[in-house]
ROTIKE-607966 format. One record per residue: residue number from 0; residue in three letters; x, y, z of N, C-alpha, C, O in turn. Coordinates in steps of 0.2 Angstrom, whole numbers, plus 5000, padded with zeros to 4 digits. Atoms other than C-alpha are relative to their C-alpha. Layout:
residues N
ATOM / NUM / ALA / X / Y / Z / X / Y / Z / X / Y / Z / X / Y / Z
...
//
This chain:
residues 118
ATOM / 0 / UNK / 5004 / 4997 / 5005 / 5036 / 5001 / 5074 / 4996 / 4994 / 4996 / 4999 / 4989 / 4995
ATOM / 1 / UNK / 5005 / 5006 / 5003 / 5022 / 4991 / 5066 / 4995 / 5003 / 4996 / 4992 / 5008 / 4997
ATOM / 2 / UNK / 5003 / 4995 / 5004 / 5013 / 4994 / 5051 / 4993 / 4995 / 4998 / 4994 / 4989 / 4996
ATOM / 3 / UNK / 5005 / 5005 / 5002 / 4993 / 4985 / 5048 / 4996 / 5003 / 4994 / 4993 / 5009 / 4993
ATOM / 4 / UNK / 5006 / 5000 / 5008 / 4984 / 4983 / 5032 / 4995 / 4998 / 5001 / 4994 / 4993 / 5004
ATOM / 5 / UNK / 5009 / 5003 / 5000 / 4966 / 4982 / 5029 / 4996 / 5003 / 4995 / 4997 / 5009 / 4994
ATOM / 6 / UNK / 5006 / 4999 / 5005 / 4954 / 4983 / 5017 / 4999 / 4999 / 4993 / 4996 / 5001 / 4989
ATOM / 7 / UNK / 4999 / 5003 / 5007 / 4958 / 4970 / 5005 / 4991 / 4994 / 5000 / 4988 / 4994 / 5005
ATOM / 8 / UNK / 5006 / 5005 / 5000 / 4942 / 4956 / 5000 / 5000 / 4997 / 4992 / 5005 / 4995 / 4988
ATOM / 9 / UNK / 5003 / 5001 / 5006 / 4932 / 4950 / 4985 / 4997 / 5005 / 4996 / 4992 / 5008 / 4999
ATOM / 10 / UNK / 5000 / 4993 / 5004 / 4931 / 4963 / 4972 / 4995 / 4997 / 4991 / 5000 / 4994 / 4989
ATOM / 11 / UNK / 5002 / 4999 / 5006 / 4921 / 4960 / 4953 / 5003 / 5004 / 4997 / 5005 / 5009 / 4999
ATOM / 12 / UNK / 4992 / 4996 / 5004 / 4934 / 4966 / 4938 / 4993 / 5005 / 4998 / 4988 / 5004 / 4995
ATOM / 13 / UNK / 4999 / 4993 / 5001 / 4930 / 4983 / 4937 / 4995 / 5005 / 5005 / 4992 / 5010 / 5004
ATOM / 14 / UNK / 5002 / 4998 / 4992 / 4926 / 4986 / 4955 / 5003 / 5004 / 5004 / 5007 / 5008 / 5000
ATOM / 15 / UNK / 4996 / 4995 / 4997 / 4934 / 4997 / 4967 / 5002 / 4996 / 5007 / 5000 / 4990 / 5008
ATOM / 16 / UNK / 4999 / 5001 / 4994 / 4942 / 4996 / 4985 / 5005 / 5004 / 5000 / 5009 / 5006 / 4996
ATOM / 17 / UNK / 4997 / 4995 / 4998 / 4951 / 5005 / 4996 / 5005 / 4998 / 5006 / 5002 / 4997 / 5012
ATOM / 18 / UNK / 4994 / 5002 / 4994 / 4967 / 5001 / 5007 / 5002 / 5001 / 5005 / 5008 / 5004 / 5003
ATOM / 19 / UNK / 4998 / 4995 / 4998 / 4972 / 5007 / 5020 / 5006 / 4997 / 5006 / 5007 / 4991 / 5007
ATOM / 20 / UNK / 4993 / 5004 / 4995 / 4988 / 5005 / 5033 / 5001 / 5006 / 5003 / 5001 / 5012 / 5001
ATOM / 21 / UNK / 5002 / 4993 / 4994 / 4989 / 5013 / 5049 / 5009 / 4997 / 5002 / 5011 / 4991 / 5001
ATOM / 22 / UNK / 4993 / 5001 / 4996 / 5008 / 5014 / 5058 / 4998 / 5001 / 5005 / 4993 / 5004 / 5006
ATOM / 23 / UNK / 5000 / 4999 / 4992 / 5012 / 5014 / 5076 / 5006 / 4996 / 5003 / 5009 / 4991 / 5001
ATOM / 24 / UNK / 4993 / 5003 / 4998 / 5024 / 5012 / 5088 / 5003 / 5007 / 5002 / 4999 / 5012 / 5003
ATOM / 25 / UNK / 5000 / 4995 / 4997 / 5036 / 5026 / 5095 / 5004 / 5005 / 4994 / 5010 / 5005 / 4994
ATOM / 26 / UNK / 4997 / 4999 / 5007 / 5038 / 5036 / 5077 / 5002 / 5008 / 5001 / 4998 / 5011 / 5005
ATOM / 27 / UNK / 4999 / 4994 / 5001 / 5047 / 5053 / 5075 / 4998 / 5001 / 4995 / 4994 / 5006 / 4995
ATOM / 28 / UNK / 5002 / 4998 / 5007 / 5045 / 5053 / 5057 / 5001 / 4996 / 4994 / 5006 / 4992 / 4993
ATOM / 29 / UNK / 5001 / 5004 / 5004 / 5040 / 5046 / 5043 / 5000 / 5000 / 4992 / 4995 / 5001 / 4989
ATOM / 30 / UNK / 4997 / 4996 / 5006 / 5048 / 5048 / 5025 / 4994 / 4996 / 4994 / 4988 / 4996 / 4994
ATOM / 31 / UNK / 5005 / 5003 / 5005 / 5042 / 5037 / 5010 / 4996 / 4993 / 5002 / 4997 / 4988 / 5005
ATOM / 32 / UNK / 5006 / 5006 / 4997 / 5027 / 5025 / 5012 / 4998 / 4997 / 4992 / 4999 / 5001 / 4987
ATOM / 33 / UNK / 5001 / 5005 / 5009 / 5022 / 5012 / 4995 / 4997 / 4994 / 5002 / 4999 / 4991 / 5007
ATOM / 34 / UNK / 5002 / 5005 / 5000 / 5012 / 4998 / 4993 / 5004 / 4994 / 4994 / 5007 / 4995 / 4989
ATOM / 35 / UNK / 4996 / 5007 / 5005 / 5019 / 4981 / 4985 / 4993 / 4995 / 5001 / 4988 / 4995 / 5004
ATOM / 36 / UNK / 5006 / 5007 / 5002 / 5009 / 4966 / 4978 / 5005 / 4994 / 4999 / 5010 / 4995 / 4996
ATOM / 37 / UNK / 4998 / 5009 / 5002 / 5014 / 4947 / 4976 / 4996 / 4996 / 4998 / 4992 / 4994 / 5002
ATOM / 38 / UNK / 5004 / 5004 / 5002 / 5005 / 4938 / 4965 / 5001 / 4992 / 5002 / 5006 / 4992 / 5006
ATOM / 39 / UNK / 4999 / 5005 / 5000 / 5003 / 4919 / 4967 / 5005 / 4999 / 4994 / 5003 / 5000 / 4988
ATOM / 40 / UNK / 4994 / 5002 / 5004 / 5021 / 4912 / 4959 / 5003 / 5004 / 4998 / 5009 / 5002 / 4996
ATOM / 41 / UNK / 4997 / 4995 / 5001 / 5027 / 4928 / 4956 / 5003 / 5007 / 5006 / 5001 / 5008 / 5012
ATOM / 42 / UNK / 4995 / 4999 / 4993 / 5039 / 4939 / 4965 / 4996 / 5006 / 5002 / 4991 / 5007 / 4999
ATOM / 43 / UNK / 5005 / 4994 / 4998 / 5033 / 4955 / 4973 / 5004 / 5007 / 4997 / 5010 / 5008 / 4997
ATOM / 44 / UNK / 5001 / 4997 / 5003 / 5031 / 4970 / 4965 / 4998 / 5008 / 5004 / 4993 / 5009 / 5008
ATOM / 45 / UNK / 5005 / 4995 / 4998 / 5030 / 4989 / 4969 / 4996 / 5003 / 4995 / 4997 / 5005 / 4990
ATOM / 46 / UNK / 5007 / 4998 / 5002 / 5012 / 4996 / 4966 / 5001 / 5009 / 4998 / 5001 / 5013 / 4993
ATOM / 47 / UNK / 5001 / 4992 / 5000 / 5014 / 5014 / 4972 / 5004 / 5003 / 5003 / 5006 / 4999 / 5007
ATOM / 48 / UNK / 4998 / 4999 / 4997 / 5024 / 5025 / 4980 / 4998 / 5008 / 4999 / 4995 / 5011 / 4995
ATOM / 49 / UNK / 5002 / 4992 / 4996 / 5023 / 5043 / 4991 / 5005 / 5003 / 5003 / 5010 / 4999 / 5004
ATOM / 50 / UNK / 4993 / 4995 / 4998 / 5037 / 5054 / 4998 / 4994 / 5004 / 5007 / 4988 / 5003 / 5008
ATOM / 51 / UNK / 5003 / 4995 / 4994 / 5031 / 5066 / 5013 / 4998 / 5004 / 4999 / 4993 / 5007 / 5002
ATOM / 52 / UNK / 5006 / 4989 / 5005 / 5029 / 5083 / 5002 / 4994 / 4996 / 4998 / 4988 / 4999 / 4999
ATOM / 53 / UNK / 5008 / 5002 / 5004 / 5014 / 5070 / 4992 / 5002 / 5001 / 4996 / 5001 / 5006 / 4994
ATOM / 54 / UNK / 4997 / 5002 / 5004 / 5026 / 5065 / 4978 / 4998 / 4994 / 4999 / 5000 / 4990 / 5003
ATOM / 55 / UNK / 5001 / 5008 / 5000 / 5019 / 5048 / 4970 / 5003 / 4999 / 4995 / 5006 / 5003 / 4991
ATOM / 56 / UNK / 4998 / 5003 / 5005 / 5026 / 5036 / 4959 / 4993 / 4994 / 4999 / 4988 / 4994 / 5002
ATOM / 57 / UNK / 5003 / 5004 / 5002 / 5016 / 5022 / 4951 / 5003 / 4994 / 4994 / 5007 / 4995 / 4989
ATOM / 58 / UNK / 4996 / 5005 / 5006 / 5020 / 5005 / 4940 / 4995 / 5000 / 4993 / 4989 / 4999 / 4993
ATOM / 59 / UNK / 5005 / 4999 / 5008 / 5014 / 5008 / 4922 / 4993 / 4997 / 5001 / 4988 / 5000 / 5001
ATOM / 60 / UNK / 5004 / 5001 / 5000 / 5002 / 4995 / 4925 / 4993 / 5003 / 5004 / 4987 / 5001 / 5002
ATOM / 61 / UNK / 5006 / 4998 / 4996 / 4990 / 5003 / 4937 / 4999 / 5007 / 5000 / 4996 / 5009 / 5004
ATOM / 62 / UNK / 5001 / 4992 / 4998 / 4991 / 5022 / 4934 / 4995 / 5000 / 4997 / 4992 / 4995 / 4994
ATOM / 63 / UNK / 5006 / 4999 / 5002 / 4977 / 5030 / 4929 / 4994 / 4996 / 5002 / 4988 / 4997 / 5000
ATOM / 64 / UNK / 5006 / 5003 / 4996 / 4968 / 5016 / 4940 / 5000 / 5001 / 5007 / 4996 / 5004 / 5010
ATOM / 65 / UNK / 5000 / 4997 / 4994 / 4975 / 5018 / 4957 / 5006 / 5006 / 5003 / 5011 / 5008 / 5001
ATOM / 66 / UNK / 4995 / 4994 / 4997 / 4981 / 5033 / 4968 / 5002 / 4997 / 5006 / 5000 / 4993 / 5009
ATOM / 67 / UNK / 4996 / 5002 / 4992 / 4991 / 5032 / 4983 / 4998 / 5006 / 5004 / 4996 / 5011 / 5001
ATOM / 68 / UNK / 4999 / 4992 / 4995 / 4989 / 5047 / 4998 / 5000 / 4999 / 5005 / 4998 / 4993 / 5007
ATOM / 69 / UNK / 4999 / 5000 / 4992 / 4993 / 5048 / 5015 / 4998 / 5005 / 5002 / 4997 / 5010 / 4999
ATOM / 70 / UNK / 5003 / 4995 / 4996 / 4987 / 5057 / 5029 / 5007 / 5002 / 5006 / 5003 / 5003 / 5011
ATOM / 71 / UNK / 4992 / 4998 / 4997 / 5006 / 5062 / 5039 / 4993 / 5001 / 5009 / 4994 / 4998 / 5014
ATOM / 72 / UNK / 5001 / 5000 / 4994 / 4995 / 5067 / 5054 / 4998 / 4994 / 5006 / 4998 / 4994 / 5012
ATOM / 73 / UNK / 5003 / 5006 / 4998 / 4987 / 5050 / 5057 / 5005 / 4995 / 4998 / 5005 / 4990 / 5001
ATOM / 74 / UNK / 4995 / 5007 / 5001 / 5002 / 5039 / 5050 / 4996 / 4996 / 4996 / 4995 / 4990 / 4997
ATOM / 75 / UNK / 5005 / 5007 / 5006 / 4990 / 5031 / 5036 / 5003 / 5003 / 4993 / 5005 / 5008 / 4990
ATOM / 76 / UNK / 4998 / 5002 / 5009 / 4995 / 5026 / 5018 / 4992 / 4997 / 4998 / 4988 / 4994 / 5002
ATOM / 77 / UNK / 5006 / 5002 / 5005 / 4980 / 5024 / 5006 / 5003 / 4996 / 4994 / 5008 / 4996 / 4992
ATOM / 78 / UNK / 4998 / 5000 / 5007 / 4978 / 5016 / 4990 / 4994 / 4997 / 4997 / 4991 / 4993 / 4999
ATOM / 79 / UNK / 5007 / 5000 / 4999 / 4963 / 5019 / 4982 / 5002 / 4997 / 4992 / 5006 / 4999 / 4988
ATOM / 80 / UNK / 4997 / 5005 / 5006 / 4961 / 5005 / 4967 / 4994 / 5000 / 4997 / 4989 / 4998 / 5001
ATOM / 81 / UNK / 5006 / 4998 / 5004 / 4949 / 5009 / 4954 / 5001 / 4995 / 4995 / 5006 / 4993 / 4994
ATOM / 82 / UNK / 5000 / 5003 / 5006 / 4943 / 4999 / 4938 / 5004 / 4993 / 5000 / 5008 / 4992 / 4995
ATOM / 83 / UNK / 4995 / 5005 / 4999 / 4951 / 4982 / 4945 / 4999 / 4997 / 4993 / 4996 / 4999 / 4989
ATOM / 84 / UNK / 4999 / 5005 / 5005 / 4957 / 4967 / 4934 / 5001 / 4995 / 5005 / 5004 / 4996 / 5010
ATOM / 85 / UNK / 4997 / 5008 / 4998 / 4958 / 4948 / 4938 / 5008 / 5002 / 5002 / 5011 / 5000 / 5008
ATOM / 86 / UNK / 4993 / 5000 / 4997 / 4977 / 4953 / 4938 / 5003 / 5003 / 5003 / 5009 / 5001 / 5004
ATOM / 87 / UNK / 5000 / 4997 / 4992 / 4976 / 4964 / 4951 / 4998 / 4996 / 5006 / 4996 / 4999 / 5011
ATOM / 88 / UNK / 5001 / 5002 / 4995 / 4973 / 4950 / 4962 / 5007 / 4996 / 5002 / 5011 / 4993 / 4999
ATOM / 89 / UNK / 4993 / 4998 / 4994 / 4988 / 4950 / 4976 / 4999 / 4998 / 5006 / 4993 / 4999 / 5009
ATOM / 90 / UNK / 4998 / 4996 / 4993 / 4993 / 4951 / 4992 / 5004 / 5005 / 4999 / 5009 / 5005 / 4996
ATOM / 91 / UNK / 4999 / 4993 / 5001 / 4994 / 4970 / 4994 / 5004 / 5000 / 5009 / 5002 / 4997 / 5014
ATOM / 92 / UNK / 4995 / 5000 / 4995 / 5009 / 4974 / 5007 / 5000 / 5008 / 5001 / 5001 / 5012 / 4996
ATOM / 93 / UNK / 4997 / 4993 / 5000 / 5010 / 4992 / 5013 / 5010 / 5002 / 5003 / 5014 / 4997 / 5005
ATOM / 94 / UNK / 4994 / 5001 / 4999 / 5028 / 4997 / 5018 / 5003 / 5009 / 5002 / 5001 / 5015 / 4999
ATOM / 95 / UNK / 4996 / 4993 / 4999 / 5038 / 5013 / 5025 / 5006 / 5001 / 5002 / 5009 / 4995 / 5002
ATOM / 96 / UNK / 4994 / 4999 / 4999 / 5053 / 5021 / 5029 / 4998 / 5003 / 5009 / 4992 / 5005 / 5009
ATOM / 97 / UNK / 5002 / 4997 / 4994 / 5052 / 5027 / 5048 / 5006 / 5001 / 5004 / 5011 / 4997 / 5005
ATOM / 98 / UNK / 4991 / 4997 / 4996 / 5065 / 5037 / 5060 / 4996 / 4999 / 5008 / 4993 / 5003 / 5011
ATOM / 99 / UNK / 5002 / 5001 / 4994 / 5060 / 5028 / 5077 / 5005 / 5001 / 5005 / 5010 / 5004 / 5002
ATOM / 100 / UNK / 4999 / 5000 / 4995 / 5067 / 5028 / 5094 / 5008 / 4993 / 4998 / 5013 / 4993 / 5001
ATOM / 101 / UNK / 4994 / 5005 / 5001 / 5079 / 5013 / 5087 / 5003 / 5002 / 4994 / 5007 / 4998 / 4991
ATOM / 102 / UNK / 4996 / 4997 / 5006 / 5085 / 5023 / 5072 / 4994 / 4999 / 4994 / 4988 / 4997 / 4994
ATOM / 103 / UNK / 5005 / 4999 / 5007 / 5078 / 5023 / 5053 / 4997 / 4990 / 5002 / 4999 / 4985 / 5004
ATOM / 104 / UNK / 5003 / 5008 / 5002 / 5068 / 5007 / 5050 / 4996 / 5000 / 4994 / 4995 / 5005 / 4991
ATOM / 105 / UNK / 5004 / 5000 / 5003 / 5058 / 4999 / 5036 / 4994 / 4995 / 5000 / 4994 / 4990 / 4996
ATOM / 106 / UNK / 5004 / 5008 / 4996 / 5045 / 4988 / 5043 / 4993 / 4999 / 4993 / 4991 / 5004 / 4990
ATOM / 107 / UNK / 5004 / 5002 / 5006 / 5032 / 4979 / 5030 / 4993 / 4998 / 5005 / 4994 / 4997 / 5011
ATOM / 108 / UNK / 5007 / 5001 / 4997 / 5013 / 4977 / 5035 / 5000 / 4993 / 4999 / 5005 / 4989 / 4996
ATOM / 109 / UNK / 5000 / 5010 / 4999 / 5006 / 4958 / 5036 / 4997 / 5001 / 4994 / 4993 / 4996 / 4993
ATOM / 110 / UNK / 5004 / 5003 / 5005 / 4998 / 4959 / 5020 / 4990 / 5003 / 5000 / 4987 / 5008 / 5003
ATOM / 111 / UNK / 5007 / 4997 / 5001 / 4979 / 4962 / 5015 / 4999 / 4997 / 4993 / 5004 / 4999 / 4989
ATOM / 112 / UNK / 5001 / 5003 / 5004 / 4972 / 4950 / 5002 / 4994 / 5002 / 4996 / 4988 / 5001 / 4998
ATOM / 113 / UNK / 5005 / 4997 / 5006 / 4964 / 4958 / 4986 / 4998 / 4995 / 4995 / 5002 / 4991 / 4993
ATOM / 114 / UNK / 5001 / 5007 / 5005 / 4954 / 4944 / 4975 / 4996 / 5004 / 4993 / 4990 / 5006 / 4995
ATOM / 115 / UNK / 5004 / 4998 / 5005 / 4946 / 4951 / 4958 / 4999 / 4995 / 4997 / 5003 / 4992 / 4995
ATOM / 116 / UNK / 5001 / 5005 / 5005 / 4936 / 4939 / 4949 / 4996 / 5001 / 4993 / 4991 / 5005 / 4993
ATOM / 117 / UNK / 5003 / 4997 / 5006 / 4931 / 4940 / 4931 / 4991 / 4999 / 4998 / 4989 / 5001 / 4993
//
């Protein structure tokens, strides 16, 4: 099971972008899916999460900026990130819970580097 992120860049603070992470691999089923960020010197942190009903959580700092959503037919996690900040610049990790062929797992995407500059 493998999980790829894309659609991080160079953003202007109060700019938008949109994330996306595809899984694959031999999945039966797919429980909660969440993004995590690591700042440079700082430890990594979760951003968002999602449940399978479309249950989200969020860290105080980004609500009301970004949403998480997934699409369950396609095996995509979203995270649509509005009104950035300088301190929104990370490595953005997407991340899942998945019931493969080798039992439950939680396999971490490679990353996707968001940069916001002021």
């Amino acid at each position: 099971v493998q999980l790829q992120a894309s659609g991080g860049g160079l953003v202007q603070a109060g700019g938008s972008l949109r994330l996306s992470c595809a899984a694959s691999g031999n999945i039966f089923h797919i429980y909660d899916m969440a993004w995590h960020r690591q700042a440079p010197g700082k430890q990594r942190e979760l951003v968002a999460g999602i449940t399978n009903g479309g249950s989200t959580n969020y860290a105080d700092s980004v609500k009301g900026r970004f949403t998480i959503s997934r699409d369950n037919a396609k095996k995509m996690v979203y995270l649509q990130m509005n009104s950035l900040r300088p301190e929104d610049t990370a490595l953005y990790y997407c991340n899942a819970e998945v019931l493969s062929s080798l039992g439950v797992r939680s396999p971490w995407g490679q990353g996707t580097l968001v940069t916001v500059s002021s």
